[in-house]
C-alpha atoms as one frame of an Amber mdcrd trajectory, in Angstrom:
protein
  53.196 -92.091-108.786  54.485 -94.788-106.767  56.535 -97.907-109.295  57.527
-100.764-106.552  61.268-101.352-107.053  60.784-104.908-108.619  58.937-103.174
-111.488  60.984 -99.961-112.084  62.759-101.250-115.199  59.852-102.265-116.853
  58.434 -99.100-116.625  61.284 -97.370-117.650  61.389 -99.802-120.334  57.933
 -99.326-121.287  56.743-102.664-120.836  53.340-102.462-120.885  50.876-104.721
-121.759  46.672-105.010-121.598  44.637-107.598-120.411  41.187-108.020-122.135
  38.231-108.298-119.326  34.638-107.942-118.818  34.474-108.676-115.079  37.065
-109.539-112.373  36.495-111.138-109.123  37.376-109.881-105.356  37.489-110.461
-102.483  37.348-107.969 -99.242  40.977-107.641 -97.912  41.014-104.324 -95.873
  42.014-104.896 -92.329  38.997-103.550 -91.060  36.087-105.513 -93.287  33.340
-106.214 -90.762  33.620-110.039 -90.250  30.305-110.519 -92.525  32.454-109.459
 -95.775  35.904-111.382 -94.875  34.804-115.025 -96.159  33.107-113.418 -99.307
  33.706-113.385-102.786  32.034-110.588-105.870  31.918-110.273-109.279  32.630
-106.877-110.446  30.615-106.214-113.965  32.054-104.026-116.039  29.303-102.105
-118.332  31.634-102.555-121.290  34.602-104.725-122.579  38.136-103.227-120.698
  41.166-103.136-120.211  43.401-103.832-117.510  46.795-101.594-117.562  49.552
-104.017-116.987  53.628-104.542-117.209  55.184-107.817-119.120  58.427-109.171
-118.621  60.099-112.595-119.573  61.952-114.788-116.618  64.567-117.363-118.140
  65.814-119.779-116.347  69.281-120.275-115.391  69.482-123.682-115.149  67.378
-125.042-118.100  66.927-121.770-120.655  62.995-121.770-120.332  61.250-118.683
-120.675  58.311-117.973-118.876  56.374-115.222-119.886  54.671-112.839-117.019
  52.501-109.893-116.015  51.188-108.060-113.380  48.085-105.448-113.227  48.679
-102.369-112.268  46.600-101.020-109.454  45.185 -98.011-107.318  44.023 -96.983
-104.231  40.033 -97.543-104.227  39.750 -94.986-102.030  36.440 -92.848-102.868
  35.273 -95.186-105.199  32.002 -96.219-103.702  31.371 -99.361-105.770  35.001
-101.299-104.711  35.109 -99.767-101.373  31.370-101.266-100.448  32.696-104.745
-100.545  35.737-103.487 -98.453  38.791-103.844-100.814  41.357-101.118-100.821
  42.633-101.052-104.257  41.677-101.669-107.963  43.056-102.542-111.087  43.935
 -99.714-113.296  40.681-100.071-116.306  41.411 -98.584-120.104  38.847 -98.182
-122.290  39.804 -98.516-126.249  41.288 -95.505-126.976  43.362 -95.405-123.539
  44.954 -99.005-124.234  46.240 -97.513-127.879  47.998 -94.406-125.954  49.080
 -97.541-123.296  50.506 -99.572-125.685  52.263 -97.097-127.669  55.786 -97.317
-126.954  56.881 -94.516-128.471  55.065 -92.562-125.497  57.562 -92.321-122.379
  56.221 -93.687-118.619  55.245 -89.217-118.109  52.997 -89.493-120.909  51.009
 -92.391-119.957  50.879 -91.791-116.392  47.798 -89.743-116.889  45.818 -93.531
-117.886  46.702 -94.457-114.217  43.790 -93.533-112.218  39.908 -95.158-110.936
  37.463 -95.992-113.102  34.318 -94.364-112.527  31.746 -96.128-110.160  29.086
 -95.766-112.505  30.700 -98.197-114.818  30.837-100.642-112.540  28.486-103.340
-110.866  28.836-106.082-107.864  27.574-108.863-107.765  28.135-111.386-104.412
  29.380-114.711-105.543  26.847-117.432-103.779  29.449-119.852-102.649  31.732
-118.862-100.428  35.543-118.056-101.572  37.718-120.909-100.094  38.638-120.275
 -96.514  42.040-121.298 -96.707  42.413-118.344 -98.737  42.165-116.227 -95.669
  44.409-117.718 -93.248
């Protein structure tokens, strides 16, 4: 598994955090989207209440002591999924059901252990729907 540099400690550091969610939005980014998807936006339904796998960390200011607290999702290629690549977008956030969050948020379990949670959810879970209005162009310049 690939862990970008600027997130290496926190997943050493087992950092991790979940995000509660029953849908997400996206919108096509893949190079190659047909010019029909580019502009578009879609709801992805998930069948059941998730979880997204993420990392926490806390940024503190130099200059003035505040603490901001931050996350990011964690995310995979989307390759042979058929439900997020049909709207042309190339990766996907990292989904835990229940039982998977637990073993995610378990800090006693080392970044080897949990690496096994980081993998596509199954299609069949999913759903799209197209948003109506259009995402905001400026988005895509």
């Amino acid at each position: 598994m690939q862990v970008l540099p600027s997130f290496k400690n926190l997943w050493v550091n087992r950092q991790r955090c979940i995000i509660p969610v029953a849908a997400y939005k996206e919108r096509p980014n893949m190079e190659d989207a047909p010019i029909e998807f580019r502009k578009k936006e879609y709801e992805v339904l998930l069948k059941e209440p998730r979880y997204f796998a993420g990392l926490y960390d806390d940024w503190v200011s130099k200059k003035t002591g505040e603490v901001l607290e931050s996350c990011t999702i964690i995310t995979v290629s989307s390759k042979g999924n058929s439900i997020i690549e049909s709207i042309w977008h190339e990766r996907m956030p990292v989904l835990l059901n229940e039982d998977e969050s637990e073993m995610w948020l378990n800090r006693e379990l080392n970044a080897n252990s949990v690496e096994q949670l980081i993998k596509q959810d199954n299609p069949e879970s999913l759903e799209i729907l197209e948003v109506v209005r259009q995402a905001n162009p400026n988005l895509f310049e």
